[in-house]
Each structure stands twice: as C-alpha cells, then as structure tokens.
Residue frames as qw, qx, qy, qz and C-alpha x, y, z in Angstrom:
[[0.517, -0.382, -0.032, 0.766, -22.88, 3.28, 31.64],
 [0.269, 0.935, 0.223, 0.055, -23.33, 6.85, 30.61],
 [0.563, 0.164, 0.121, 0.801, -20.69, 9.31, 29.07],
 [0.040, -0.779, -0.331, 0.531, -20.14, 12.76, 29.72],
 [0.633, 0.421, 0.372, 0.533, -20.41, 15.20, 27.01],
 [0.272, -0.658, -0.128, 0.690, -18.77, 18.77, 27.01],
 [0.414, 0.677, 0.445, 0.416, -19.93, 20.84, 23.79],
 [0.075, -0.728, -0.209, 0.648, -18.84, 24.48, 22.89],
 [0.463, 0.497, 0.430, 0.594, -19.48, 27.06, 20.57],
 [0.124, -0.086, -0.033, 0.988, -20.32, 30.17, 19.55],
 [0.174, 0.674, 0.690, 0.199, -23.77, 32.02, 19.26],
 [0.128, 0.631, 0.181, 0.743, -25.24, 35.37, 18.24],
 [0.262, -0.571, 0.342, -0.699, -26.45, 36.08, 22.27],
 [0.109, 0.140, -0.914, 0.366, -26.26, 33.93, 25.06],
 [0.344, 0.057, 0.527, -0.775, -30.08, 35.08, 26.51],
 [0.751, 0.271, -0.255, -0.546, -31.73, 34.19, 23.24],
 [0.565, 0.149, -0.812, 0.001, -29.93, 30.62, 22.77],
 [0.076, 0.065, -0.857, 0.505, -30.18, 29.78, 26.28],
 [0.583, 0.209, 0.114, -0.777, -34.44, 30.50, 25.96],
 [0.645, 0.404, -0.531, -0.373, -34.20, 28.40, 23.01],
 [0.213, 0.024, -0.953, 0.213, -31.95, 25.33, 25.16],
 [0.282, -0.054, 0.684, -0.671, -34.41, 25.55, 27.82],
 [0.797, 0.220, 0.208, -0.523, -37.61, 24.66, 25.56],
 [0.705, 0.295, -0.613, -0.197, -35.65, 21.34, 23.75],
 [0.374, -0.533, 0.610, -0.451, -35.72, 19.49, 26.79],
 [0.873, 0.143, 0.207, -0.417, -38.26, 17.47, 25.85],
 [0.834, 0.502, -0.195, -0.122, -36.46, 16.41, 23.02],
 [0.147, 0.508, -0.773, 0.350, -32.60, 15.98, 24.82],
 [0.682, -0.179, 0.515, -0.487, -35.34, 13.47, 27.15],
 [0.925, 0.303, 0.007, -0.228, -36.04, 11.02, 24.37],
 [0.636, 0.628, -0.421, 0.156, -32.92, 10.95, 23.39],
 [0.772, -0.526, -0.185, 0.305, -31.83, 10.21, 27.32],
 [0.358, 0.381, -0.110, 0.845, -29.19, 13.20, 26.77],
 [0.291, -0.902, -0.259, 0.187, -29.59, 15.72, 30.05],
 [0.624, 0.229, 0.048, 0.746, -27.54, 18.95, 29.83],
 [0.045, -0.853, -0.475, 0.211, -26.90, 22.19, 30.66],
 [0.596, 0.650, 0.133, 0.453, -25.78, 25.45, 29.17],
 [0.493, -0.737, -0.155, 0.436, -23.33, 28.02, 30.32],
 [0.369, 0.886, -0.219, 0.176, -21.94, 31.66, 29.03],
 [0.688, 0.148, -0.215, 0.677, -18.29, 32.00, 29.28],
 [0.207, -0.892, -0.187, 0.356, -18.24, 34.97, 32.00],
 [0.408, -0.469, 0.288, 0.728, -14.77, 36.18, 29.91],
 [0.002, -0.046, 0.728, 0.684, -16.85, 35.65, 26.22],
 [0.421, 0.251, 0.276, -0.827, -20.33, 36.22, 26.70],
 [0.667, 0.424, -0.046, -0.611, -21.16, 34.40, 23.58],
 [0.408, 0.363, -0.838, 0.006, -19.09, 31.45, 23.95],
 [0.824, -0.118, -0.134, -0.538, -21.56, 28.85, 24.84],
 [0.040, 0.394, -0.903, 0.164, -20.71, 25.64, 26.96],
 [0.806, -0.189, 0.040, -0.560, -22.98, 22.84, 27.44],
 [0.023, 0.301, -0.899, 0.317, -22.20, 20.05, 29.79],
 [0.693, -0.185, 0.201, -0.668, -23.87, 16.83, 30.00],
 [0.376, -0.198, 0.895, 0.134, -24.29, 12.84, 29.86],
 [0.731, 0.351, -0.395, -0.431, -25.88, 10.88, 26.82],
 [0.889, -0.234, 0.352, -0.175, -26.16, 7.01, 27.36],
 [0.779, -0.214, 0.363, 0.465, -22.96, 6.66, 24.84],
 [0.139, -0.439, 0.311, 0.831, -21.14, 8.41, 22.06],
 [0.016, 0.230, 0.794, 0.563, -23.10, 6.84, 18.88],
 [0.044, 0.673, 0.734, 0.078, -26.48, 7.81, 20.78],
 [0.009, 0.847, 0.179, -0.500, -25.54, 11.51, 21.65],
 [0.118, -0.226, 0.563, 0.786, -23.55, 11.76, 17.78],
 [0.147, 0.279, 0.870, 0.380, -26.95, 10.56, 16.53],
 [0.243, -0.597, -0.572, 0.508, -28.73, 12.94, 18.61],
 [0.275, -0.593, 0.225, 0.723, -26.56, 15.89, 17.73],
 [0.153, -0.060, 0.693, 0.702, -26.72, 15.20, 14.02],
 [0.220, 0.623, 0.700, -0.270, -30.35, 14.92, 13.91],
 [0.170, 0.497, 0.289, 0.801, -31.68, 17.19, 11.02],
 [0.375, -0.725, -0.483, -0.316, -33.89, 18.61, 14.07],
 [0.652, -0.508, -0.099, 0.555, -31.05, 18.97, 16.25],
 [0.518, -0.037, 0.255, 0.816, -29.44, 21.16, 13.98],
 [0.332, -0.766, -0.346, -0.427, -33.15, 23.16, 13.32],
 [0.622, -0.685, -0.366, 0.101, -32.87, 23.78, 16.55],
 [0.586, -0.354, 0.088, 0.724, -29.13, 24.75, 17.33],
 [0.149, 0.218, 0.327, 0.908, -29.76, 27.75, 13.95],
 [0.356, -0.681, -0.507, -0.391, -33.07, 28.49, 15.29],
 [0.468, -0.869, -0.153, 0.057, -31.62, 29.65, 18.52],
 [0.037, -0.979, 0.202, 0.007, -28.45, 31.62, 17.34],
 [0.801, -0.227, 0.384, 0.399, -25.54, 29.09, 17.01],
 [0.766, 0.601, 0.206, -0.099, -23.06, 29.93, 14.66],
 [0.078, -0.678, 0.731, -0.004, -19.99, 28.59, 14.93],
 [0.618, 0.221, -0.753, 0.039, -18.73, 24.81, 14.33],
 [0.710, -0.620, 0.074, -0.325, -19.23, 22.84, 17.63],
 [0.247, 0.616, -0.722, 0.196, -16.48, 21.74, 19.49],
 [0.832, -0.376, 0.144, -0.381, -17.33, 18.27, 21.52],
 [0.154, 0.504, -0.791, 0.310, -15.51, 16.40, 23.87],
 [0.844, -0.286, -0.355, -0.282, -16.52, 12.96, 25.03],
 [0.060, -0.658, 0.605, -0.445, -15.36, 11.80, 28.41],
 [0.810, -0.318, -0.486, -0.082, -16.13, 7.90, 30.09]]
C-alpha cells in the first residue's frame, strides 16, 4: 500500500527550484517516492509538492537524507517544510 504525501514550503524562486526538482528524479526513483511540484498561483514562491512514497518511515527517511536536504538548499528552499501524510 502506498501513502500520499503533500509537502509545502517556501523557496527563493519557483523557476530555479522547480529546474532543480526536475533533475532529482532519479533519486525520488530509488527511493520509490514519485512527485510533483507546484507554485501557489496566489504566492509564487510557496512551493507544493504532491506525491506517494511506499510508507511514512520510507519517505521520512528519504526526506531526511543528508542528500535530500543538499538538494532541497541547493535549489532555493528556505523555509521549514510543512508535510502531510495521507493513507
């Protein structure tokens, strides 16, 4: 059974970060995590990403990753992340 997961934050520009999501696929693969990213049309820089992750411990492990987190400052995050798990 997979879980959906509904992340938001903030970042410094939507065009850069979203560049940035688009080339960690690979890595959101391994992890079996698919997702995708979306501006807020009202907040430009409020950052939604919506997806599933084969349970909560594998997409928290995922997420935490020191490489996740390389990643997430490497493409303009910079705000706390807000994440909501759904079954």
């Amino acid at each position: 059974m997979t879980i959906k997961v509904i992340v938001s934050f903030q970042v410094e520009e939507f065009d850069t970060f979203k560049s940035r999501f688009d080339t960690g696929g690979n890595a959101r693969t391994e992890a079996g995590v698919t997702a995708e990213a979306f501006k807020n049309m009202d907040a430009p820089n409020n950052v939604w990403v919506i997806g599933t992750a084969p349970s909560k411990e594998a997409f928290t492990a995922f997420f935490s990753a020191p490489a996740a987190q390389e990643r997430m400052r490497n493409a303009g995050v910079i705000s706390a992340p807000t994440i909501t798990f759904l079954e």
